[in-house]
N, C-alpha and C positions, 0 to 999 in steps of 0.2 A: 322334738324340741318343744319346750313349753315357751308359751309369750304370756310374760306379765301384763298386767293391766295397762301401767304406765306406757308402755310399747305400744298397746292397742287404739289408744288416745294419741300418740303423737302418731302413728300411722293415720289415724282418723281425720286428725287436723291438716297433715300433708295433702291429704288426697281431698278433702274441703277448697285448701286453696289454690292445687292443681285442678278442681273443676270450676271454681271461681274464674281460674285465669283463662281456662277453656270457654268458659261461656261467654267472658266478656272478648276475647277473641275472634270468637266468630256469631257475636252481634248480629250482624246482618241474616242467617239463618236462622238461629236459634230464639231471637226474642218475635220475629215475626211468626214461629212455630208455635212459641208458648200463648200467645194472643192471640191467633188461631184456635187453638186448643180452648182456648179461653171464650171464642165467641160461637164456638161448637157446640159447648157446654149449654150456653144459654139460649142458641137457636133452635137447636133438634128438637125440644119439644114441642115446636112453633112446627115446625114442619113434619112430624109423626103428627100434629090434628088436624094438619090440612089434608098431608096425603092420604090418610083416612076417608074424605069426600072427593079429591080431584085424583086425576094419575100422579104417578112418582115423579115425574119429570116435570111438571107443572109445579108442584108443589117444592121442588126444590129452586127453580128460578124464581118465584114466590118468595120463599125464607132469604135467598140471597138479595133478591131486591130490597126487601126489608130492611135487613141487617144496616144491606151499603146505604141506603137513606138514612136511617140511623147516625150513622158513621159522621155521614157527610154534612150532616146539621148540625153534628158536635163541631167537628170540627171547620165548617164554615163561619158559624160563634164563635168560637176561640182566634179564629181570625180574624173579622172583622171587627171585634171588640181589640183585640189587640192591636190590630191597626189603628184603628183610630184613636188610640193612647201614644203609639208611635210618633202618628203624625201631630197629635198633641204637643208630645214632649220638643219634636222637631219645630215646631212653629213657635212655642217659648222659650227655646232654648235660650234667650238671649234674658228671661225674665230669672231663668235659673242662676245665669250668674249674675243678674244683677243681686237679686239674694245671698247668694253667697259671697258675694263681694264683701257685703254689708254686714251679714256673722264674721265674717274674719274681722273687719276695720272694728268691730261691737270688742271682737275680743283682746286687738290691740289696744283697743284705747282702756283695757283693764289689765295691761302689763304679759299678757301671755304671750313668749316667744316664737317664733317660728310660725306665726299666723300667715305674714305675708306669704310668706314661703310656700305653704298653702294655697294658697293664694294663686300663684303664677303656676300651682302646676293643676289647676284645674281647667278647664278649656269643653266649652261645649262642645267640640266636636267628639268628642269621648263620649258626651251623652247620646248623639247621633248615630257613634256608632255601635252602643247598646239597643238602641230602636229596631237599628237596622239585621242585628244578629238577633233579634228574635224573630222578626220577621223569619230570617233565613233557617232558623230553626223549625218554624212552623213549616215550610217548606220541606224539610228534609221529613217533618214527620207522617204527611202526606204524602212522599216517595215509600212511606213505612208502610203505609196502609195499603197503596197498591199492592206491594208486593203479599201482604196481609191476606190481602183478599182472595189473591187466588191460594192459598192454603186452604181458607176459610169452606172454599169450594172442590176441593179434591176430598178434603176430610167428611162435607157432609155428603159426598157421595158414595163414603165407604164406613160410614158410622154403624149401619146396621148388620154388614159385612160382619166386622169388627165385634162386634155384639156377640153373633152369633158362632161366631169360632171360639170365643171363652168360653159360652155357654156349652158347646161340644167336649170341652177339656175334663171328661169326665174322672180322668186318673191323673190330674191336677188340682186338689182345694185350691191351689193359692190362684190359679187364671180364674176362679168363681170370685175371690174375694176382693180381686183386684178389679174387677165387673161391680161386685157390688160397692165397692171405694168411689170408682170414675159414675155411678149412678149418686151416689153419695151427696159426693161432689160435686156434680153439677147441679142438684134441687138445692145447694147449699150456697151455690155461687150463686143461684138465680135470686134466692133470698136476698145475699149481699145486694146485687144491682138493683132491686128494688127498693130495698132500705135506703142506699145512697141515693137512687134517684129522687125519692119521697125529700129527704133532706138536703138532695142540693136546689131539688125545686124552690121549697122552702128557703132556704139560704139566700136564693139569687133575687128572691121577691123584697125578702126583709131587706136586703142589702140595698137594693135598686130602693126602695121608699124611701127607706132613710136615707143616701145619698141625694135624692129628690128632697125631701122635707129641708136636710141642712143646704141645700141650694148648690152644691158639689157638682163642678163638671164632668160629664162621663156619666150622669147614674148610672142609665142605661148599661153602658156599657160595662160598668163596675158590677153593674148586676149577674150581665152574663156570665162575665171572668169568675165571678164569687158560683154562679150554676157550674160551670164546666170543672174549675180547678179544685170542689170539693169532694171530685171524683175519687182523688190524690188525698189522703188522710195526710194529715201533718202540714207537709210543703203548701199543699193547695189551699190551703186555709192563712196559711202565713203572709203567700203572695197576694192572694188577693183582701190581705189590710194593710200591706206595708205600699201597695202604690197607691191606693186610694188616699191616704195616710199623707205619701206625699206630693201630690198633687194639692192637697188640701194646706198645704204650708205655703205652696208658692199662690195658691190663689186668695186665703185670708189671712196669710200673716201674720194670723195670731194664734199666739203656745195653745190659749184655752181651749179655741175652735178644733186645735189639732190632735189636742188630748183627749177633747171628747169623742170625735169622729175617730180617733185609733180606737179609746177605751168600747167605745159603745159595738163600733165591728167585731171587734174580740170577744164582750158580751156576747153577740150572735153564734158566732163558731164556738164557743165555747158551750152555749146552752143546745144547741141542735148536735153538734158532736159528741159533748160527754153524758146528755142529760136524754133529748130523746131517740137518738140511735140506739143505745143499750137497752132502753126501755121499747121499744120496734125488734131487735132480736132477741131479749133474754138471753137464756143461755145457748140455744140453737146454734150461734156463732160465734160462743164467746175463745176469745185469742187473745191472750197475753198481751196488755198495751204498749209492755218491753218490746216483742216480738213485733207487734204492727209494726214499731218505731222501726225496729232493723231489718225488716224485710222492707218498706219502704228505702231508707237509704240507702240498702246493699242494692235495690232493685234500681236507682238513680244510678247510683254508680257503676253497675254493670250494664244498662242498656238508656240511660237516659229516664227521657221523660218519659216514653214505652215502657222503661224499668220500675220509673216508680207508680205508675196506675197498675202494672200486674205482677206488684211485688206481694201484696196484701191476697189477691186470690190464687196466686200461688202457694202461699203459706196456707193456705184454706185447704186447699184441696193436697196437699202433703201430708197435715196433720187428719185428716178424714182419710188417706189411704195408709195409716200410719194404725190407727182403729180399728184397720181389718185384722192385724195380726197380732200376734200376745206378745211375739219378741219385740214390737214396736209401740206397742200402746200405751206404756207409762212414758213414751214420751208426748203422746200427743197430750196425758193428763196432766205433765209437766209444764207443758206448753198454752194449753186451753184458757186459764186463766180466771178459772171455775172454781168455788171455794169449794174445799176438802170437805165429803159430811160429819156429822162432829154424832158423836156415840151418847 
């Protein structure tokens, strides 16, 4: 029986959105496997040059201690910065509506209907209880980690294993090419985390001075959020101008301070994101900035805030194992985001 093309494509698309529904299903396993995977990539190399000088066993408690130090400074920053925006918000809460009070009565007293109305269905405690749901978030994503972690540590103790049994597949090409995809991939993800860290470095300094210089509450802490959340292409950039943004309404009041403090942040994300990241990887990592955009929001929507920081090196490491093979490689040329050479 022959199958038309058409047929092949919506088989294609079913079985896309039956492992869409599968993945986001069972969350709990699967995105602490792929972030695993993810922080395998960039430790083993860390731990193949130590175990080179110390025993095996040393050098793996070593790389994992690392790693979770790492982890745990990210994410202790994202907390207590974020905290203390909470408790911000919670301690003026009473300054927010009086603001908003004042933009409705501004709009009433220019005929616009339904102002009031507005009016009585805003209520801080709704602001308090956004404080507190992020809080509770950051919570859950530190039950992530845990369980993260010990993945992190069964994998790097069978990484070499794992090596070595592809390399055996001698009347297999494809377990050689799939070896060299996942080696690929991870000098390629290692690239990524460094380029991001260089520029969210960057980011959280400019961010925190200028916060500082305009006299803005929180630099500090604005600083950090603008380090941590430009981990996250897109979103993370967004959020850390849109509260800084408004924080800066309720405490100067005025359009122009708050236009320049949004404009000037968005300067920032915009010149270290579009202008020296591409020019830090060249082509080495170039991916479709369609592509970034959708695997970031399919990676939010499938697993959260885990979803969208390893939505981007997942796509990384798809399209580099997509290169090892011929029936898949005009997708990853499709996909790279690399101009065509011209004759």
């Amino acid at each position: 029986m022959t199958v038309d093309s058409g047929t092949r494509i919506l088989v294609g698309l079913c079985a896309a959105v039956l492992a869409a529904a599968a993945l986001q299903a069972g969350q709990s396993i699967f995105a602490p496997i792929a972030f695993a995977l993810f922080v395998i990539g960039l430790a083993w190399p860390f731990q193949r040059a130590v175990q080179a000088r110390i025993p095996e066993g040393l050098a793996l408690i070593g790389t994992i201690l690392v790693a979770c130090a790492v982890v745990a400074v990210m994410v202790l920053a994202i907390a207590w910065a974020f905290g203390r925006v909470a408790q911000w918000v919670i301690a003026n809460a009473g300054q927010f509506q009086a603001l908003y009070a004042a933009k409705v009565a501004w709009l009433e007293a220019r005929g616009v209907e339904g102002a009031g109305l507005l009016a009585a269905q805003f209520d801080t405690r709704w602001m308090v209880g956004v404080a507190q749901g992020v809080l509770g978030q950051l919570r859950g994503v530190i039950s992530f980690l845990v369980v993260t972690a010990v993945f992190v540590i069964l994998g790097l103790l069978e990484v070499r294993q794992v090596a070595s049994q592809l390399e055996r597949m001698e009347g297999k090409p494809a377990a050689r090419r799939v070896l060299a995809g996942l080696a690929a991939s991870a000098s390629k993800l290692r690239v990524y985390m460094m380029v991001r860290t260089i520029a969210s470095v960057l980011t959280g300094v400019l961010v925190w001075a200028f916060a500082r210089a305009m006299g803005l509450d929180l630099a500090a802490e604005w600083g950090v959020i603008a380090f941590v959340l430009n981990y996250i292409p897109f979103i993370g950039p967004l959020v850390a101008t849109v509260f800084p943004t408004a924080v800066a309404l309720l405490q100067f009041g005025s359009w122009e301070t708050v236009v320049t403090i949004f404009a000037v942040l968005q300067v920032i994300q915009f010149l270290i994101g579009s202008y020296l990241e591409p020019r830090l990887t060249g082509n080495y990592l170039a991916v479709s900035p369609f592509m970034v955009l959708v695997a970031v929001f399919l990676g939010a929507f499938l697993w959260g805030i885990p979803g969208a920081f390893i939505g981007v090196p997942v796509l990384i490491a798809v399209l580099t194992l997509c290169e090892q093979f011929d029936g898949s490689r005009w997708v990853a040329d499709l996909l790279s985001g690399r101009h065509a050479p011209r004759d």
